[in-house]
C-alpha positions in Angstrom: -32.0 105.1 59.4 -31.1 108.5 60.7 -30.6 108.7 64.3 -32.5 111.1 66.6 -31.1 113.4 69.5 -30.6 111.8 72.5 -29.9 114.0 75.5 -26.5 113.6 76.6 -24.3 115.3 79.1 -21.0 117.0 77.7 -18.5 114.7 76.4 -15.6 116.2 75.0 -13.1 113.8 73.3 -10.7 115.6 70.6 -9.5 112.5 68.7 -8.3 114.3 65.4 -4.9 115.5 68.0 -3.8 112.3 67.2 -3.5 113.1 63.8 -2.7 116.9 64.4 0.3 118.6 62.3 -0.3 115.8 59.3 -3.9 116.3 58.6 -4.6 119.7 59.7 -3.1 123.5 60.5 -4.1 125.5 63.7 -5.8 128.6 62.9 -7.8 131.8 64.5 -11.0 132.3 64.0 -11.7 136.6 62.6 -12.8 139.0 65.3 -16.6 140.3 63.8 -17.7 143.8 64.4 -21.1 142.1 65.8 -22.3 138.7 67.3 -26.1 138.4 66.9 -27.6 135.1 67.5 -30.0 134.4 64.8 -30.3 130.6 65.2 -29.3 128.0 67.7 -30.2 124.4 67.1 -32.9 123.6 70.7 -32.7 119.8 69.1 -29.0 119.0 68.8 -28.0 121.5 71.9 -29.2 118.7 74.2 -27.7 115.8 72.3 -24.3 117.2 72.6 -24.9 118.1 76.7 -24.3 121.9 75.6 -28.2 122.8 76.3 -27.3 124.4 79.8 -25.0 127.3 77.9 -26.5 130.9 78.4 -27.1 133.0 75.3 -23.9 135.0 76.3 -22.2 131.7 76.3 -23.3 130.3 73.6 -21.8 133.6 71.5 -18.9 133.1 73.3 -18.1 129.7 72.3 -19.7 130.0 68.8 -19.0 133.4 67.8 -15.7 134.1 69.1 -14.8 130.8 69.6 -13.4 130.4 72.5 -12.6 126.9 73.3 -15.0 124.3 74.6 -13.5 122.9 78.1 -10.9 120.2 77.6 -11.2 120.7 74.1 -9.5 121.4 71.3 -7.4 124.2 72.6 -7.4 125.8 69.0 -9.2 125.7 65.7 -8.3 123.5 62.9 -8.1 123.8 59.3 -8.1 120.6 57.6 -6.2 119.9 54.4 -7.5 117.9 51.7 -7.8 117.6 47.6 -10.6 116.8 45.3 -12.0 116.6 42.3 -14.3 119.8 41.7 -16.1 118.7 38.4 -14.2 116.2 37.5 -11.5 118.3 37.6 -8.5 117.3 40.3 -7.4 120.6 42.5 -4.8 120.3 45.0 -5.2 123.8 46.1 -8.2 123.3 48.2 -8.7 122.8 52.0 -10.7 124.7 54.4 -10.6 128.1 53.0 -13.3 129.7 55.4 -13.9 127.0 58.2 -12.2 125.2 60.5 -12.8 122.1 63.3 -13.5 123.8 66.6 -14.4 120.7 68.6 -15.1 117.1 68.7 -17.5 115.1 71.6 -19.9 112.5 72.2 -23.8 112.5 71.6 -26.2 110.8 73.3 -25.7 108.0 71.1 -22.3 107.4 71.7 -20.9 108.8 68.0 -18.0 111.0 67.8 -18.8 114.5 66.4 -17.6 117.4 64.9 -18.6 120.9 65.5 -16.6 122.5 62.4 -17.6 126.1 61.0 -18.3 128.0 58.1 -17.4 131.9 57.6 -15.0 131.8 60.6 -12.4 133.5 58.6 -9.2 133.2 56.5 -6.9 130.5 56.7 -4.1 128.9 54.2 -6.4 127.9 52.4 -8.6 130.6 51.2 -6.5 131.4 48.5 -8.2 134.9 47.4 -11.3 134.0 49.1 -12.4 136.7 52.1 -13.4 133.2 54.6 -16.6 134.2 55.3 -20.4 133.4 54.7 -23.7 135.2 53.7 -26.3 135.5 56.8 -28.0 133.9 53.4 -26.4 131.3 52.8 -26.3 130.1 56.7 -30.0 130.7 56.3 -30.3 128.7 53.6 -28.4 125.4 55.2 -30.8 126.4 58.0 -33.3 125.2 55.5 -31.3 122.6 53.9 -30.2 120.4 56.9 -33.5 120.7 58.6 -35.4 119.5 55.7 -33.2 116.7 54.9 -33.2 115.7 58.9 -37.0 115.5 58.7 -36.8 113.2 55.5 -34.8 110.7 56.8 -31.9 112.2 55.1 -28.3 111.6 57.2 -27.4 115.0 57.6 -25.0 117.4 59.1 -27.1 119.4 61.7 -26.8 123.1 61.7 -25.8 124.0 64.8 -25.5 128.2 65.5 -26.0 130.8 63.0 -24.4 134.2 64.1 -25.0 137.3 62.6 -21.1 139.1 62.4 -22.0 142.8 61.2 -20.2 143.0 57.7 -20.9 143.8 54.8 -19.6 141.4 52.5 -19.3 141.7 48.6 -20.4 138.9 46.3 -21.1 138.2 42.3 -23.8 135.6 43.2 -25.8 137.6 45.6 -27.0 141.6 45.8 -24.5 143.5 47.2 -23.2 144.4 49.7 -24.7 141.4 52.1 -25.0 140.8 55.5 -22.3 138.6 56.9 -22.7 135.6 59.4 -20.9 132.3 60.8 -22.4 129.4 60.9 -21.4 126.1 63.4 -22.7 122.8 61.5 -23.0 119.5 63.8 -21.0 116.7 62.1 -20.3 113.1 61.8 -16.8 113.3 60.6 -15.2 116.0 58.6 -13.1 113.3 57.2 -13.7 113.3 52.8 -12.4 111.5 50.0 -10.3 114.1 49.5 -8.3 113.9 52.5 -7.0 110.3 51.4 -7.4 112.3 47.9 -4.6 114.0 49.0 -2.2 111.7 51.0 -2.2 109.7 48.3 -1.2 112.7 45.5 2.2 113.9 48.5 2.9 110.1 49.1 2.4 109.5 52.1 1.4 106.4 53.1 1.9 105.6 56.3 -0.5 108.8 57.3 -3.0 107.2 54.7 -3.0 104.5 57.5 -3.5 106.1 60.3 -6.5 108.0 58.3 -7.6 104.7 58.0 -7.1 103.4 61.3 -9.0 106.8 62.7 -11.6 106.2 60.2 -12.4 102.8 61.1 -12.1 103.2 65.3 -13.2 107.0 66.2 -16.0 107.4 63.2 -17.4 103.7 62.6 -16.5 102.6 65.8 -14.8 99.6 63.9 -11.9 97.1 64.8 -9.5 97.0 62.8 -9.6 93.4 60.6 -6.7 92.1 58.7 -7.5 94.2 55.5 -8.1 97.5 56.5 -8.1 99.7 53.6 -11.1 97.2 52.0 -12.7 97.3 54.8 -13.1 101.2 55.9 -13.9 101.4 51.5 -16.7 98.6 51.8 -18.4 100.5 54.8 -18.2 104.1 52.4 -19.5 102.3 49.8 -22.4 101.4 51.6 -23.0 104.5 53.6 -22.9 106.5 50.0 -25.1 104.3 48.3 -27.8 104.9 51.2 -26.8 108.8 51.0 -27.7 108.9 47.2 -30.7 106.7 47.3 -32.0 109.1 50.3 -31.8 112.3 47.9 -33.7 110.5 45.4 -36.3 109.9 47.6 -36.3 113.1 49.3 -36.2 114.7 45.8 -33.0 116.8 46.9 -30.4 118.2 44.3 -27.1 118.6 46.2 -25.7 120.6 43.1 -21.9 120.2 43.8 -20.8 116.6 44.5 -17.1 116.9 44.2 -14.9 114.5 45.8 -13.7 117.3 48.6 -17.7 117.3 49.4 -18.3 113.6 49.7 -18.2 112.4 53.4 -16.3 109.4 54.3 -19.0 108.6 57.3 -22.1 109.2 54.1 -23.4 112.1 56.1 -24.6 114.6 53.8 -23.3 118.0 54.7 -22.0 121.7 52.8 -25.0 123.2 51.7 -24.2 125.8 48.9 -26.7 125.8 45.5 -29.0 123.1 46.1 -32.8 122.5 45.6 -35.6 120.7 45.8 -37.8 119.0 42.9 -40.2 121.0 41.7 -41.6 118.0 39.3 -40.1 114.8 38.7 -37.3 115.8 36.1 -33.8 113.5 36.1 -32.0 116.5 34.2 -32.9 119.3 36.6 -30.2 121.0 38.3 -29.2 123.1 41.3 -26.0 125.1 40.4 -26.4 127.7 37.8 -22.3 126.6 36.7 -23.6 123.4 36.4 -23.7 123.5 32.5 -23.1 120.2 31.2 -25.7 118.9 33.9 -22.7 116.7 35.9 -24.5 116.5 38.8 -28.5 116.8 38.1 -31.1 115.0 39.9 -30.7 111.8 38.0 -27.0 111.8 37.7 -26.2 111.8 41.3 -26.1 108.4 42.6 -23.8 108.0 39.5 -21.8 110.8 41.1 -21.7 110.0 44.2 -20.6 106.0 42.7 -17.7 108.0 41.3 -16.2 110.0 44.0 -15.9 106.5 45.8 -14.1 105.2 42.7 -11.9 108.0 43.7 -11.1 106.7 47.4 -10.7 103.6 45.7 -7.8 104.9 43.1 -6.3 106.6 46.3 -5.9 103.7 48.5 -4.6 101.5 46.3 -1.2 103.2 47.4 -1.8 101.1 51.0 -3.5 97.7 49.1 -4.1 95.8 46.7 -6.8 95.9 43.8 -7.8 92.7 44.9 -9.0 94.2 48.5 -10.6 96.9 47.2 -12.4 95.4 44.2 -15.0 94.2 45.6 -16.6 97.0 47.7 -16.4 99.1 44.7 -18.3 96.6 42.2 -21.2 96.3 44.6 -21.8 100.0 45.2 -24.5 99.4 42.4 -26.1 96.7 44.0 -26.0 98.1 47.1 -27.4 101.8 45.9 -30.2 99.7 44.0 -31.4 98.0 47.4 -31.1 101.3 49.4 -33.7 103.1 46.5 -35.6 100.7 46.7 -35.8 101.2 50.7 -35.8 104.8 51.1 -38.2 105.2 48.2 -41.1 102.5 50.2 -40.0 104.3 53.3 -40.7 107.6 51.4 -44.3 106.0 50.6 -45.2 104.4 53.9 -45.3 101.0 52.1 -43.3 97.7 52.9 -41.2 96.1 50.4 -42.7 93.4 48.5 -39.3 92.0 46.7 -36.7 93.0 44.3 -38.1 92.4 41.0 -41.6 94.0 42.5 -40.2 96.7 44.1 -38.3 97.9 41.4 -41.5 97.5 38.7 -43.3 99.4 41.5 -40.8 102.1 41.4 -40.2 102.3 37.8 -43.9 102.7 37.3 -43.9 105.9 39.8 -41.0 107.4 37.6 -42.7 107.1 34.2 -46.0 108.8 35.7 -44.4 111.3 37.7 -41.6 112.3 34.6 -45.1 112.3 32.4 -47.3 114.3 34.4 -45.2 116.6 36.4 -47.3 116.4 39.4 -45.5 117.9 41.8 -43.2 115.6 44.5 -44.2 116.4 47.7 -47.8 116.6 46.5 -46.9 113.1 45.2 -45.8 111.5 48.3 -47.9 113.6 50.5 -51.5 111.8 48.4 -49.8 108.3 48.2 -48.5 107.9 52.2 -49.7 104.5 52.7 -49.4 102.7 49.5 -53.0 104.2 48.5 -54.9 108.0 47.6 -55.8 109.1 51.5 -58.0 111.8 50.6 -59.3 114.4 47.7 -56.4 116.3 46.2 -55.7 119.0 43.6 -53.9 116.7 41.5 -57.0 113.7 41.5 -57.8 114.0 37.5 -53.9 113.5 37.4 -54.0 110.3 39.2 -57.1 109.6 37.5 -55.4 109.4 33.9 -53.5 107.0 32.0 -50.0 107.8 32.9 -50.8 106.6 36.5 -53.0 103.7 35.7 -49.7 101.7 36.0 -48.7 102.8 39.2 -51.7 102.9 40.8 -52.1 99.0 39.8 -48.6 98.0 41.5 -48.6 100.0 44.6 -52.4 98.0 45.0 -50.3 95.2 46.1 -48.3 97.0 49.2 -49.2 97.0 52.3 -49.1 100.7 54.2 -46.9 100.0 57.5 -47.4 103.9 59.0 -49.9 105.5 61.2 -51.5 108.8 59.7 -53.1 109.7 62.8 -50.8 112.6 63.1 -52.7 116.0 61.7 -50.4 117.1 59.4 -52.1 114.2 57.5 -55.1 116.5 57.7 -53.4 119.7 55.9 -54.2 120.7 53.0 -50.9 120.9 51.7 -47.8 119.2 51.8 -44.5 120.8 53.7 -42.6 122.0 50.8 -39.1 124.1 50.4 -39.5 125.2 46.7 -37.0 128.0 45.4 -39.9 130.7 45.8 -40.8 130.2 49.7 -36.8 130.3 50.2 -36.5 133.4 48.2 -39.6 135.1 50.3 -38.1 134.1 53.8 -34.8 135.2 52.7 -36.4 138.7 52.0 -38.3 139.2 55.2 -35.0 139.0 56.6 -33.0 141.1 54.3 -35.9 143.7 54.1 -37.2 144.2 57.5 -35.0 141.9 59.6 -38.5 139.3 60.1 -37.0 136.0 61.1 -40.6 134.8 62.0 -40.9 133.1 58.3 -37.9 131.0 59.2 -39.0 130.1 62.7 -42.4 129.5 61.5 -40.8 126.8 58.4 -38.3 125.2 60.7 -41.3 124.5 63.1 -43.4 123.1 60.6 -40.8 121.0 59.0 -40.1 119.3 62.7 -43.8 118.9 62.7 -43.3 116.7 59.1 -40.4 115.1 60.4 -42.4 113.7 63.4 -45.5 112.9 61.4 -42.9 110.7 59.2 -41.9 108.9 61.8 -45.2 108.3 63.4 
């Protein structure tokens, strides 16, 4: 269950100094030409107790980064490894980010407010650090989408435009330039142990570990450790990958250096949303072989934990960390089945129903290509709510077995709220994403990105009416 803002009053607590000089460098963030605030997160501002900053402030702290009070007293870049496409790279880190901060939400969970365009640092190899105002438009998009669909999620936090004109083979150039704060549970990946495990250094790997376990699970320490912080990843990125299925979100780059150690989905770059029902469809364009398509990803994600696995067997045993690993199946096949009824307003009925219930839903929906959210949108409930475009779809043979199992479930949601009422679903296909991006790039209109971000909120609370 993703947890809402609760409003909180400033909490500053950098726990990561206790790891400072072996998992991390201090950097500087680059001095922009300009600092434009374009976007600042009104949900998550309150939740962190930094709602009472002026604009001025706010540009200050986020755009150029000065230090939060009795904070970190300068930015971090954090050192990892990974596999990017199977592929191991050692030369990796944060190239164009760093941690700037870490404090206390109203729930009590230690976060991270890291960056993304801040600037160079010994990482970026021959990268220039920094990020397109479209691409922090686009996790604009991304996180707030996924937040509203129950999908744990990095928040994004500030978007500031910086005044450059950056160069880049993937985008129409030259582009405007921006830096983006995200809202994080943990910047702490597979790759990090990835890493400490390549340089041999073990007793680090423990107090990764230990910090894992305490400041990010809020955990006390048992008598295994290493099996025990693996067991809780396993299960936090089994739920991860069974919320994208449901959500009908392609990641597009689920390397090991991207993969969260808290299961909090975060770093946005070429992702998408299902048009149609398709396991193969991808998000990257580099993606060639299809490595990490829609349908391949829990398999993905299963791997990168294989990964952590391999890397902290230089700290334990096989025997500890066997078992965590060989249940990641089970446990990903209970959390579809969850976030999938969740998804359809519907309680659970049992395994073996459930799953025929589910299976069903994928045949028609892979025959028919009716599109998701139109999908879930007509089915909210566990039964058709009202006329649709896609009724002589439902009405055919290809959903005569799915309509016959989901009979049987009961709806457990109110849809009193009136975005049951709309015509259409809330949507964030390639095309809308493409026409907000131009209103900005073309006339500088940020009213088609305030106007989406308010009515994905408005889906978000009509799904958890």
């Amino acid at each position: 269950m993703t947890i809402a803002p609760q409003a909180a009053v400033y909490h500053p607590d950098p726990r990561i100094e206790t790891l400072q000089g072996r998992l991390s460098d201090p950097v500087s963030a680059a001095v922009f030409p300009k600092t434009i605030l374009r976007f600042r997160n009104r949900r998550w501002d309150k939740a962190v107790g930094l709602d009472m900053l002026s604009d001025e402030q706010w540009i200050a702290h986020f755009g150029r980064f000065e230090p939060l009070p009795d904070n970190l007293p300068q930015p971090l870049a954090l050192r990892y490894h990974g596999h990017q496409f199977r592929n191991y790279n050692p030369e990796i880190g944060d190239g164009r980010g760093f941690l700037f901060a870490q404090l206390r939400d109203g729930a009590g969970r230690l976060l991270d407010l890291g960056t993304k365009g801040s600037g160079q640092t010994p990482y970026s190899r021959f990268g220039d650090g920094r990020l397109t105002l479209k691409g922090g438009m686009r996790e604009i998009l991304a996180t707030e989408m996924l937040e509203a669909l129950g999908v744990e999620t990095s928040k994004t936090f500030s978007i500031i435009e910086t005044g450059e004109a950056l160069q880049r083979n993937d985008e129409p150039s030259p582009t405007r330039g921006a830096v983006m704060v995200r809202l994080s549970h943990g910047h702490i990946r597979i790759g990090s142990f990835q890493r400490l495990a390549a340089l041999g250094e073990p007793d680090t790997m423990r107090e990764l570990i230990s910090y894992s376990l305490s400041a990010l699970y809020g955990e006390t320490l048992g008598n295994a450790p290493a099996g025990q912080l693996l067991d809780l990843v396993c299960r936090r990125t089994a739920r991860l990958a069974a919320s994208y299925m449901a959500a009908g979100f392609v990641h597009g780059v689920l390397n090991s250096d991207n993969i969260n150690v808290t299961g909090e989905s975060f770093d946005y770059g070429p992702w998408r949303w299902l048009p149609s029902w398709e396991p193969s469809f991808t998000a990257a364009y580099f993606d060639n072989s299809g490595l990490y398509a829609f349908g391949r990803q829990a398999q993905a994600i299963h791997w990168d934990v294989v990964q952590l696995a391999k890397s902290l067997r230089s700290v334990a045993e096989a025997d500890e960390l066997a078992p965590a690993v060989d249940a990641w199946p089970a446990y990903y096949e209970a959390e579809v089945v969850a976030a999938l009824c969740a998804r359809l307003g519907v309680s659970p009925q049992g395994a073996e129903v459930d799953l025929a219930m589910i299976q069903a839903m994928d045949e028609a929906l892979q025959a028919t290509k009716v599109g998701v959210d139109r999908f879930f949108f007509d089915w909210r409930g566990g039964k058709r709510r009202a006329a649709s475009p896609a009724d002589a779809i439902y009405d055919g043979d290809s959903f005569a077995s799915f309509a016959k199992a989901i009979a049987g479930y009961a709806g457990n949601v109110s849809l009193d709220h009136a975005y049951w009422n709309d015509p259409e679903p809330c949507s964030m296909l390639i095309d809308e994403v493409e026409a907000i991006w131009s209103a900005i790039d073309q006339r500088d209109d940020w009213s088609a990105l305030d106007a989406k971000v308010e009515a994905i909120r408005r889906m978000g609370d009509a799904l958890r009416s």
